[in-house]
C-alpha positions as CSV (number, residue, x, y, z in Angstrom):
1,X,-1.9,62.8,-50.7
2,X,-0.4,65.8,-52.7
3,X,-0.8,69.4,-52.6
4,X,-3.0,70.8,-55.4
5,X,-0.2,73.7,-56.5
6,X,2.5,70.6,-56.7
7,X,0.2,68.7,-59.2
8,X,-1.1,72.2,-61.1
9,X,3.2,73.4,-61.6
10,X,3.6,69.9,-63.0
11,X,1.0,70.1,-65.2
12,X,1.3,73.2,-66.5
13,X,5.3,72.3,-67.1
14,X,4.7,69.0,-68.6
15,X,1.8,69.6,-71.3
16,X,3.4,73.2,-71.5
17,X,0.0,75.0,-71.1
18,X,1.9,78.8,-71.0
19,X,3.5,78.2,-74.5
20,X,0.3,76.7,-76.5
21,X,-1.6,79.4,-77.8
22,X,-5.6,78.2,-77.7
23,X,-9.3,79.3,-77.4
24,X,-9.4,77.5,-73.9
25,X,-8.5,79.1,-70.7
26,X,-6.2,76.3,-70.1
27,X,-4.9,75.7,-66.5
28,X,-6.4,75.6,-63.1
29,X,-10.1,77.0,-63.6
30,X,-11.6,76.3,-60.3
31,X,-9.3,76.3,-57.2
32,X,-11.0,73.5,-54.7
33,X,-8.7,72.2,-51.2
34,X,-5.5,72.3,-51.4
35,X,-5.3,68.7,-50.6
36,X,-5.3,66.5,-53.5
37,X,-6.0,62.3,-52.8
38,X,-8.0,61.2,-55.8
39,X,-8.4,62.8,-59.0
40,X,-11.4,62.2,-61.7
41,X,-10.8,62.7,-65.3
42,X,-13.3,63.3,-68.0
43,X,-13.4,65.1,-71.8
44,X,-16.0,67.9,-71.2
45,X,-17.3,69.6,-68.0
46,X,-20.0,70.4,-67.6
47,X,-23.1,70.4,-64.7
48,X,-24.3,67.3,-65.2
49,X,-21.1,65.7,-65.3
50,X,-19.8,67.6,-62.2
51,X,-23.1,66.1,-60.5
52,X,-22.0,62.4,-61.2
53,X,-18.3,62.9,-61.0
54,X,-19.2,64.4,-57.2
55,X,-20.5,60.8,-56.3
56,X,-17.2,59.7,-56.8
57,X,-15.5,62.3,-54.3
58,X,-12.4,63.6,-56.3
59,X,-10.8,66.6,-55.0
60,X,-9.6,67.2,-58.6
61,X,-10.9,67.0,-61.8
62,X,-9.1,67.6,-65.5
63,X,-10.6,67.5,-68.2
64,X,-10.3,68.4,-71.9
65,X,-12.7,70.8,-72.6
66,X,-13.1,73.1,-69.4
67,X,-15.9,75.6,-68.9
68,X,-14.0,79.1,-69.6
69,X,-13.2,79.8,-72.7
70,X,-11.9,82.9,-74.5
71,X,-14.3,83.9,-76.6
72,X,-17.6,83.3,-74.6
73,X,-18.6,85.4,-71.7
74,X,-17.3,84.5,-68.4
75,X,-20.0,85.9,-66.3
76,X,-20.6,84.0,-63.4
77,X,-24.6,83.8,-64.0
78,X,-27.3,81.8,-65.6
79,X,-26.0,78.3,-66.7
80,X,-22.3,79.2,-65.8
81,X,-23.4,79.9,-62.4
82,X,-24.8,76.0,-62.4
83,X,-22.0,74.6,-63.4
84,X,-19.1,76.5,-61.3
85,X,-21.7,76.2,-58.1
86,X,-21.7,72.5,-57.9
87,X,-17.5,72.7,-57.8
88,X,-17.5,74.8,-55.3
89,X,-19.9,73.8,-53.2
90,X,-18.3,70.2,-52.9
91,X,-14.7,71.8,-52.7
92,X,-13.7,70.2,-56.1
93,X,-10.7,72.1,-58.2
94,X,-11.0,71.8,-61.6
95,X,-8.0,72.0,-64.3
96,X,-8.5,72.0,-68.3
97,X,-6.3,71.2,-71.1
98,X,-7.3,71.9,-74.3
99,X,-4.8,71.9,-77.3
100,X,-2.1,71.0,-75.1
101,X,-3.7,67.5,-74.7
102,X,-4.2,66.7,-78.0
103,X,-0.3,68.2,-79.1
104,X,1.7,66.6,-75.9
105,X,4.4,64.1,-78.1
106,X,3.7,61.4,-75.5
107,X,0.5,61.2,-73.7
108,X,-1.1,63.7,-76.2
109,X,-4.8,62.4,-78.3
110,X,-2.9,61.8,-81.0
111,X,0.6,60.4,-79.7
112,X,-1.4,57.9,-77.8
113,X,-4.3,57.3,-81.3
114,X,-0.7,56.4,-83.2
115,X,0.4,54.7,-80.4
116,X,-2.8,52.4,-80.7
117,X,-1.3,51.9,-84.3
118,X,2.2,50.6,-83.2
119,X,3.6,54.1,-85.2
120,X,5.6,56.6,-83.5
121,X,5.2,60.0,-83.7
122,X,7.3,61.4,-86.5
123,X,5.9,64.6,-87.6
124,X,3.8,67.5,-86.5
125,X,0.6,67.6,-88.6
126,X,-1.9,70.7,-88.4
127,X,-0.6,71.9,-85.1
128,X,-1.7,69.6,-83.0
129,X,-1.4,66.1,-84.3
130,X,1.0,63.8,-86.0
131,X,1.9,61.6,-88.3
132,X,4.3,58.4,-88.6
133,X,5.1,55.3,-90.8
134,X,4.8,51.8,-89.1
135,X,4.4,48.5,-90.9
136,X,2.3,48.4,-93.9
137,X,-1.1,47.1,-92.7
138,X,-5.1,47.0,-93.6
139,X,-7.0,49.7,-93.5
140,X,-9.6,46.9,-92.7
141,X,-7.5,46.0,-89.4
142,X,-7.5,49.7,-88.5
143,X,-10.5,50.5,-88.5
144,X,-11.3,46.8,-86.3
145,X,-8.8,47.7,-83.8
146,X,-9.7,52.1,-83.7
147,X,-13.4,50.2,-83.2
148,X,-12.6,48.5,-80.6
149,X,-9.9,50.2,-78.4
150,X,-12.2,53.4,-78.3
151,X,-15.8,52.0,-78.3
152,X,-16.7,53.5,-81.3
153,X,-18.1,53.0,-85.3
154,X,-16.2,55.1,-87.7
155,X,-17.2,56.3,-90.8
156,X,-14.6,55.2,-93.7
157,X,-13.8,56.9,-97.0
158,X,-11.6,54.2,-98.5
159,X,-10.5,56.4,-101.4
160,X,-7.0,55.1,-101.2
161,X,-4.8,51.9,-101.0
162,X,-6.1,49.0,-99.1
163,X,-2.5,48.2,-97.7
164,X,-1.7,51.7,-95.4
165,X,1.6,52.2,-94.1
166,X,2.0,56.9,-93.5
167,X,-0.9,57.7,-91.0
168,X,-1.6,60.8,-89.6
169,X,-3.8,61.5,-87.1
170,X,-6.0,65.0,-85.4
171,X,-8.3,63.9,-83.0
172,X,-11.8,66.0,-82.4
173,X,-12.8,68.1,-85.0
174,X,-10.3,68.4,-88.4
175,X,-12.0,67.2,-91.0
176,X,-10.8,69.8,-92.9
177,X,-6.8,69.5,-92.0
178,X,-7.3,66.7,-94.9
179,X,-5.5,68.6,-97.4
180,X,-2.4,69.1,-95.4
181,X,-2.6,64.9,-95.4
182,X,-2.7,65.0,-99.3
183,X,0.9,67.5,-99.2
184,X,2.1,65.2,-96.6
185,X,1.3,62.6,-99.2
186,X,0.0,60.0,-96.3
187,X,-2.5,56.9,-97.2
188,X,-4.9,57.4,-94.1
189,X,-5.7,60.5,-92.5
190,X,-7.7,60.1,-89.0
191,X,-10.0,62.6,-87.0
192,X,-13.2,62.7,-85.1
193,X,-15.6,64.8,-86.8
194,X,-17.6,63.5,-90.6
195,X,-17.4,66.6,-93.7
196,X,-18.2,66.1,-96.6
197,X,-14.5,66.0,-97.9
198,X,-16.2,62.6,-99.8
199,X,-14.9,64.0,-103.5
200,X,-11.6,65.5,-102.4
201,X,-10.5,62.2,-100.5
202,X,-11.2,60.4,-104.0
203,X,-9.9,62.7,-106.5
204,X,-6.5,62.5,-104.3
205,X,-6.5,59.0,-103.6
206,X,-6.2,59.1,-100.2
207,X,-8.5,56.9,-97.0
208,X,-10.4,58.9,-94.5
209,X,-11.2,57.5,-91.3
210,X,-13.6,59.4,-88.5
211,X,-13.3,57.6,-85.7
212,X,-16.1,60.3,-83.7
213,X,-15.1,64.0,-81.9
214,X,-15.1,62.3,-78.4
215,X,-13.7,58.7,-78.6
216,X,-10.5,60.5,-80.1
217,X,-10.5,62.5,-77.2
218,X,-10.5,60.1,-74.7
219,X,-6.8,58.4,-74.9
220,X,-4.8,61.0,-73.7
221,X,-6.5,61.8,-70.6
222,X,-6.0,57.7,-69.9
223,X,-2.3,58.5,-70.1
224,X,-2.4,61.5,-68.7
225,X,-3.7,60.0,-65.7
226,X,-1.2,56.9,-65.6
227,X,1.4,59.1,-66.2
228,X,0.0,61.3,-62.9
229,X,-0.2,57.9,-60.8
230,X,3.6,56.7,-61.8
231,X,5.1,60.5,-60.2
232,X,2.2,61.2,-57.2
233,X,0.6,59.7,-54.3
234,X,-2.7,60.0,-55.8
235,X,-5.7,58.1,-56.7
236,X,-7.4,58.3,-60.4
237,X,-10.6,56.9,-62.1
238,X,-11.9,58.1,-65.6
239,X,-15.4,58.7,-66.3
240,X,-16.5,58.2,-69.5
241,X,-19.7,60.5,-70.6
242,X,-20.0,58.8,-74.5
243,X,-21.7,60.8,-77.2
244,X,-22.5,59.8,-80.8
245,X,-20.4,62.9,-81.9
């Protein structure tokens, strides 16, 4: 058992939530017991999730994509009412991290969607992800193993060399990051969300991958929540809520 302002201080240190400027109100959103024993993790809140999460009795749950952010309406009423209404009725806390998630250099979206690659992080692509060089492989055998590791079907634009070796990587939505790919000159560029960046990807030679908005999304929490288990004396379980986005 831990106290929930122990766990909230080292998370807000460790995925440095105060220095990440982002559209999410990231942080502790809903303050539940101050007892923490088992903590859920999922990629979007939301009431229907909160309803199933509740079977599982967390007294904390993080998530990506929280309910409260900066440029909708925070009034406590209508469907916001529904969701925040469930947490506190069951005494559940509830702590989001947005950008800070996908950035981290470690447990981050993208540090870990490399790290599925065998490629270190090397360099800091649109803000939030990254890119590295590992040993020069398929695109064939990246897309198997993307396929497999996140439970997903990806959508290829193989516009560029068959034999990849500079990947870089923004999880969610980023289709349009692309061209920052091209200047960093890279032979795959991975995200979760399909454009239609079909004749740019060709005319520069370069191989598209989207992999889908929420099975890029999902990796980090996994780590986050190993990561969580290694330092406290708490229980953790993921709960995965798969779309087709």
């Amino acid at each position: 058992m831990e106290k929930l302002n122990k766990l909230v201080n080292f998370l807000n240190d460790y995925l440095k939530i105060e220095e990440i400027e982002d559209d999410s109100w990231n942080g502790l959103q809903v303050e539940g017991r101050k007892s923490i024993k088992k903590i859920a993790f999922c990629v979007t809140a939301g009431a229907n999730v909160f309803q199933k999460i509740a079977k599982e009795k967390p007294d904390l749950i993080i998530t990506h994509h929280g309910l409260f952010w900066k440029k909708a309406n925070p009034s406590l009423k209508g469907f916001n009412k529904k969701r925040t209404e469930i947490l506190l009725k069951e005494n559940i806390s509830l702590y989001a991290c947005h950008l800070p998630l996908d950035k981290h250099p470690v447990i981050g979206n993208n540090a870990q969607l490399l790290k599925l690659l065998q490629i270190k992080p090397e360099e800091p692509l649109a803000g939030v992800g990254w890119s590295g060089s590992g040993k020069v492989v398929s695109l064939k055998g990246i897309v198997k193993k993307l396929e497999k590791k996140l439970k997903t079907e990806c959508i290829i634009l193989d516009h560029g060399k068959e034999k990849v070796k500079k990947i870089g990587v923004v999880s969610g939505g980023a289709p349009w990051n692309i061209f920052e790919a091209i200047e960093k000159k890279l032979d795959l560029y991975i995200t979760g969300d399909a454009a239609d960046v079909k004749e740019v990807a060709k005319d520069a030679q370069i191989n598209v991958i989207f992999a889908g908005h929420y099975a890029t999304e999902t990796v980090g929490l996994k780590a986050l929540a190993k990561k969580i288990e290694s330092k406290f004396k708490v229980k953790t379980v993921f709960l995965d809520f798969p779309t087709n986005l």
